[in-house]
N, C-alpha and C positions, 0 to 999 in steps of 0.2 A: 358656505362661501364667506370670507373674510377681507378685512379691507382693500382695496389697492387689487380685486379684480380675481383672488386667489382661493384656489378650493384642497382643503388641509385632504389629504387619501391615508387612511390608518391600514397597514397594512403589519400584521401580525405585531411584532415589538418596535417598529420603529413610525416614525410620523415623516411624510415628505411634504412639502409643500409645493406644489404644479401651477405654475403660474396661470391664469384663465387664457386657454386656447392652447395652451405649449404640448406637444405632444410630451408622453410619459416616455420612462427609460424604457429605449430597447435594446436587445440584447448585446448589438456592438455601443452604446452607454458602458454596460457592466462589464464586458472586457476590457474595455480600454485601459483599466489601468493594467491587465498581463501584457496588453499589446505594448503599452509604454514603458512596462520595466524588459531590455531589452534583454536580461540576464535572466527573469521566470519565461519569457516569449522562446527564445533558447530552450530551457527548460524543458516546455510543454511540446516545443517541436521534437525535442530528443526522446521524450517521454512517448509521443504517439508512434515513432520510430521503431522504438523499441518492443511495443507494443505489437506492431504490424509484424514484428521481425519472433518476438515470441511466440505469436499466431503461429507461424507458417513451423517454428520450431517443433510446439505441440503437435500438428498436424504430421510432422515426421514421424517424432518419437510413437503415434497413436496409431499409425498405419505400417503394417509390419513389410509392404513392399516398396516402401520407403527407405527400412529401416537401415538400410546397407549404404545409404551417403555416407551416414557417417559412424558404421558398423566393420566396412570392407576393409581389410589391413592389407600393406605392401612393403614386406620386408625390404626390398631394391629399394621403397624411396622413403626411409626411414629421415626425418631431422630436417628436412628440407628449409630454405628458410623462406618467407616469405617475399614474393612476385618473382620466387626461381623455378626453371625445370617444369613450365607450365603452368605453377599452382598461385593460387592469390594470397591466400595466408600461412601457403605452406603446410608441412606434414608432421606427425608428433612422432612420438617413439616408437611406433608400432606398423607407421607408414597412413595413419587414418586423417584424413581429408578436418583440418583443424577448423576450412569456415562454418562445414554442416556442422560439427561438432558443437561451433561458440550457439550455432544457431541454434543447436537440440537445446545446450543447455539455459540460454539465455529463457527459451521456453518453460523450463523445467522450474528455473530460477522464479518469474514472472507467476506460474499457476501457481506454484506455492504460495508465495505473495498475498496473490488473490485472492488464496480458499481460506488463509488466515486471517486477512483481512475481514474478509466477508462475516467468517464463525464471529471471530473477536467482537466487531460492528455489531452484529443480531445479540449475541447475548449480553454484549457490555452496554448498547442502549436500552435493553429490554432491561435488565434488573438498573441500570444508573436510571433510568427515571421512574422505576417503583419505589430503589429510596429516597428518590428526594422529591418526588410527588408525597407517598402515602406519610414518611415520619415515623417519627416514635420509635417503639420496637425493629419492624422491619427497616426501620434506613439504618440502626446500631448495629443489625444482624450481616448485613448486606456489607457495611464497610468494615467492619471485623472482615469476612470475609475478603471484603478485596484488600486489605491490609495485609492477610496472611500469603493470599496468592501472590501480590507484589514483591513479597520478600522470598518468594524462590528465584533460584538462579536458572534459567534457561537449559542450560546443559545439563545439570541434576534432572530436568524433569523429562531432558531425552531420555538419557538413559534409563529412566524407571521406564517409558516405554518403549522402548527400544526390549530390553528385558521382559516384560509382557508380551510385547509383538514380535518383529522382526527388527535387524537395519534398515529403512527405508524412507522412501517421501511420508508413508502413511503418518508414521511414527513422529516424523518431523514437526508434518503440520500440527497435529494433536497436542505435542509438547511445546510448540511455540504458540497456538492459540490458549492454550489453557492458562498460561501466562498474562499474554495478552491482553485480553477483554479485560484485566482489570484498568488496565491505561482509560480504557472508552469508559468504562464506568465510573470513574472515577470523574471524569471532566463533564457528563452527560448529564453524573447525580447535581454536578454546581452548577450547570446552566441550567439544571429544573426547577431548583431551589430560587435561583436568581428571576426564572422566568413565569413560577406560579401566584406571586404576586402581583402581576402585571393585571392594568386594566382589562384584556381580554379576557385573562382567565379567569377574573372575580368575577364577569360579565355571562360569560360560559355556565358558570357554576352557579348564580343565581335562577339561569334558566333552566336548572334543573336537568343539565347534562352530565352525564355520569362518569364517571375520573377515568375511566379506562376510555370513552370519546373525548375526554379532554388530553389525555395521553396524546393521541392518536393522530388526532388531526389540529391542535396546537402547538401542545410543547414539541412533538419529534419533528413537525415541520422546522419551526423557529431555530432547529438545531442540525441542520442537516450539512449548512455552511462548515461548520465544526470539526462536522465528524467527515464532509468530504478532505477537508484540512489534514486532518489527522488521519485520514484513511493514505493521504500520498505520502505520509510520514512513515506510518507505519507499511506500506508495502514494501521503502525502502531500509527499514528494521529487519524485518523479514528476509531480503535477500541477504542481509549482510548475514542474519542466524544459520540461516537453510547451506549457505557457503561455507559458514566456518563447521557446523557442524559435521559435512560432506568431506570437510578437510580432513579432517579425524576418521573418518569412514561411518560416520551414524548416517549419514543422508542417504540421497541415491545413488544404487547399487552397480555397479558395471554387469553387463556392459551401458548400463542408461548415464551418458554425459552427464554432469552436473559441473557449473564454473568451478566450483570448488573443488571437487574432485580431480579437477582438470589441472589448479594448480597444486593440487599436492603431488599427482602424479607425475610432473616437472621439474620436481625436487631436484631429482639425481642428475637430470639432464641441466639443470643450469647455468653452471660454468661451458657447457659446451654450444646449447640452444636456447639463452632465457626466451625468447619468442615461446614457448612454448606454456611459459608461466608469464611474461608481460600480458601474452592478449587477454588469457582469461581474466589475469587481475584487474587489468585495465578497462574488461566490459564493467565487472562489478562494480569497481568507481566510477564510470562515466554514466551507468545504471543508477546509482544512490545518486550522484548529482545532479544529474538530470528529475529526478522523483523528489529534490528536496527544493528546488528553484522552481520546481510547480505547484508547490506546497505553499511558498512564500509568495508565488503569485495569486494563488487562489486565497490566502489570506487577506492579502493587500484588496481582493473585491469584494467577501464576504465580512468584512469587519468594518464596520460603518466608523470606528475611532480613526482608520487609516484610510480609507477615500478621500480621494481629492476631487471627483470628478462627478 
């Protein structure tokens, strides 16, 4: 307890001071500032949107008597444009129902996302804070390493597996996470660096806790802000790769919708129907926008230099 009635609460790397009797932050405390930037609030409302709407996509594409929304062709209503002749977003080339289609692929878009994210996240915090906990040898070994994988290009590394495997999502993911993870390891290794000198962990460490519990349950907590940060960033890295790569024909295969697929296949029809090519481009940017104003909002609460609140 300190002067003027106040009790300092050390909680991981930072110090709050609570005034005697004030309640502590709860949880609408630490949104407020996404709720007050009305541009990430935006954001995250488009983000969970999107989310609920990839749901029900995946659930299409996974269930095979589903699969005919936006599977079933109609030569008679080829091109249609959108809110004519019954339809909401209208019909593509082939006559197939363009909303289930955005819906498949927004899903498709979205898992991808996710599973790279996820791969990236596990192995790029697992090795970024082995090198920059343990040192020495293994942290020169470790960023050699991420040095060399940083400097492949994305699409080089489809194609090797794409070549090994098939065209596909498999292929995708695999070649965009192998990528990847070095991003997260890279920023995971400098906040471990930055965070194993802190009071806690010298504290930790004198009690004779062992660096893989000091891993565990300090440094990856302290960093999770971080890497939620960068996990909205990079979901929407992700869709922009998984689409261009689809555009080229590396991605998802027809008949499985993918955004990108969706707009190369619009090509030829452009001067006659861009609907066909505006929607799907138009989800992937309103997709990446939405995924990067949620990014800047959750920065704006987990970074204690930009709180105001």
């Amino acid at each position: 307890m300190s002067a003027g009635g106040t009790y300092e609460l050390t909680v991981g790397v930072e110090t709050e001071v609570v005034p005697d009797g004030a309640p502590g932050r709860t949880l609408g405390d630490k949104l407020a500032p996404l709720v007050a930037n009305k541009l990430a609030l935006l954001g995250g409302l488009l983000t969970i949107a999107f989310l609920v709407l990839g749901l029900v996509g995946l659930l299409i594409v996974s269930r095979q008597e589903w699969q005919h929304l936006y599977l079933d062709q109609n030569v008679r209503r080829t091109l249609i444009l959108p809110f004519e002749e019954g339809t909401f977003l209208g019909t593509d080339n082939l006559g197939r129902s363009m909303v289930w289609r955005l819906v498949a692929g927004t899903g498709i878009s979205l898992g991808a996302g996710l599973a790279v994210t996820a791969i990236s996240m596990s192995v790029g915090m697992a090795l970024g804070s082995l090198a920059g906990y343990v040192g020495g040898l293994t942290d020169r070994l470790i960023s050699a390493l991420i040095d060399l994988t940083w400097g492949f290009p994305v699409i080089l590394v489809a194609v090797i597996f794409v070549g090994m495997l098939e065209p596909g999502l498999t292929a995708v993911i695999l070649a965009i996470s192998v990528v990847n993870w070095a991003g997260y390891a890279r920023i995971v290794r400098a906040q471990t660096l930055s965070l194993k000198g802190r009071a806690f962990v010298e504290a930790a460490r004198a009690l004779g806790v062992s660096r893989w519990k000091i891993v565990l349950r300090h440094l990856i907590p302290n960093m999770l802000g971080t890497t939620l940060v960068m996990a909205s960033y990079y979901i929407a890295v992700t869709v922009i790769a998984e689409a261009g790569l689809s555009f080229i024909g590396l991605g998802a295969q027809p008949p499985t919708p993918s955004l990108g697929q969706m707009v190369s296949n619009g090509r030829s029809f452009l001067s006659k129907d861009p609907w066909i090519v505006i929607l799907p481009g138009g989800t992937i940017a309103l997709l990446v926008l939405a995924l990067n104003t949620l990014g800047d909002g959750l920065r704006d609460i987990f970074d204690p230099r930009l709180r105001r609140w």
